[in-house]
N, C-alpha and C positions, 0 to 999 in steps of 0.2 A: 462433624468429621474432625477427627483431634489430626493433624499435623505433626508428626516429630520432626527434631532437628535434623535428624541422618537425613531427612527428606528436606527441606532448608538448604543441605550443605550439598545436595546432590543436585539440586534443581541449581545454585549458586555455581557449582563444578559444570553443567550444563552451558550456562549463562558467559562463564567465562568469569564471575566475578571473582574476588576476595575478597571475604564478609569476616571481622572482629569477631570474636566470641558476643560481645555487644549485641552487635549487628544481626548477628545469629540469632539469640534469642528475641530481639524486637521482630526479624521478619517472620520468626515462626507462631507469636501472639497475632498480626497481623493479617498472615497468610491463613489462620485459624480462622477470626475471625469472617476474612471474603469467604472462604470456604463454607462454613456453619450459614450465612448469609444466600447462597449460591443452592444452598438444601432448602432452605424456606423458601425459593422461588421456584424450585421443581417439587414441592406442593401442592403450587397455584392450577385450579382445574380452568383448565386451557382449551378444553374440548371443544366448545362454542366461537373459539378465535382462528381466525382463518389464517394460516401461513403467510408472509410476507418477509419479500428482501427488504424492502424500506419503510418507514412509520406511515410517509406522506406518498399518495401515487405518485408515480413519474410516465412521462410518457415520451419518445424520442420525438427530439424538436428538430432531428434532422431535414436538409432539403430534398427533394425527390435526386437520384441520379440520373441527368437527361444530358447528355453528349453537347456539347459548346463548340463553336469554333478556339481555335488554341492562339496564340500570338503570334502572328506573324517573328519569325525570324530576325529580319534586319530590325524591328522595335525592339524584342530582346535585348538585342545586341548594339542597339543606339547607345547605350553608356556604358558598354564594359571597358574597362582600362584597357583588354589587352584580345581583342579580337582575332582569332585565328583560325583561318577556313572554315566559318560559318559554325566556329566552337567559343565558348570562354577559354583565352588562354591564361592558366596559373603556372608559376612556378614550377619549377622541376622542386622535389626533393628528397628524391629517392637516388642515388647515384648509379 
């Protein structure tokens, strides 16, 4: 797939960048080349390869959800600086 520059300068207009005349022509040899590279791998007969999100299985390592007793209260609130009516008190700072 050849790339022109209109296309370079559009995807770069996109991007938010501003690319030199330089810069232009390097990204659009390079952008050619991922491109032509990105064809030779939709060649590759794939048929026999099963779909996957990731290379390596994963499996969730999470713990079961099973309900706990919660902290008592007055423990919570054994160290807060500013204790007030069974709340954290902070700061005002909203007027």
């Amino acid at each position: 797939m050849k790339i022109s520059i209109d296309e370079v300068r559009y995807v770069a207009a996109l991007a938010r960048l501003e690319l030199d005349p330089g810069e232009q022509e390097r990204l659009t040899g390079q952008l050619d080349a991922i491109l032509t590279y990105m064809e030779q791998l939709g060649e590759v007969d794939t048929t026999a390869v099963e779909p996957t999100a990731h290379v390596v299985a994963l499996e969730n390592v999470l713990r079961e959800d099973e309900p706990r007793p919660c902290l008592p209260r007055e423990e919570a609130l054994a160290n807060a600086p500013d204790p007030a009516r069974d709340h954290f008190g902070v700061p005002r700072i909203i007027e």
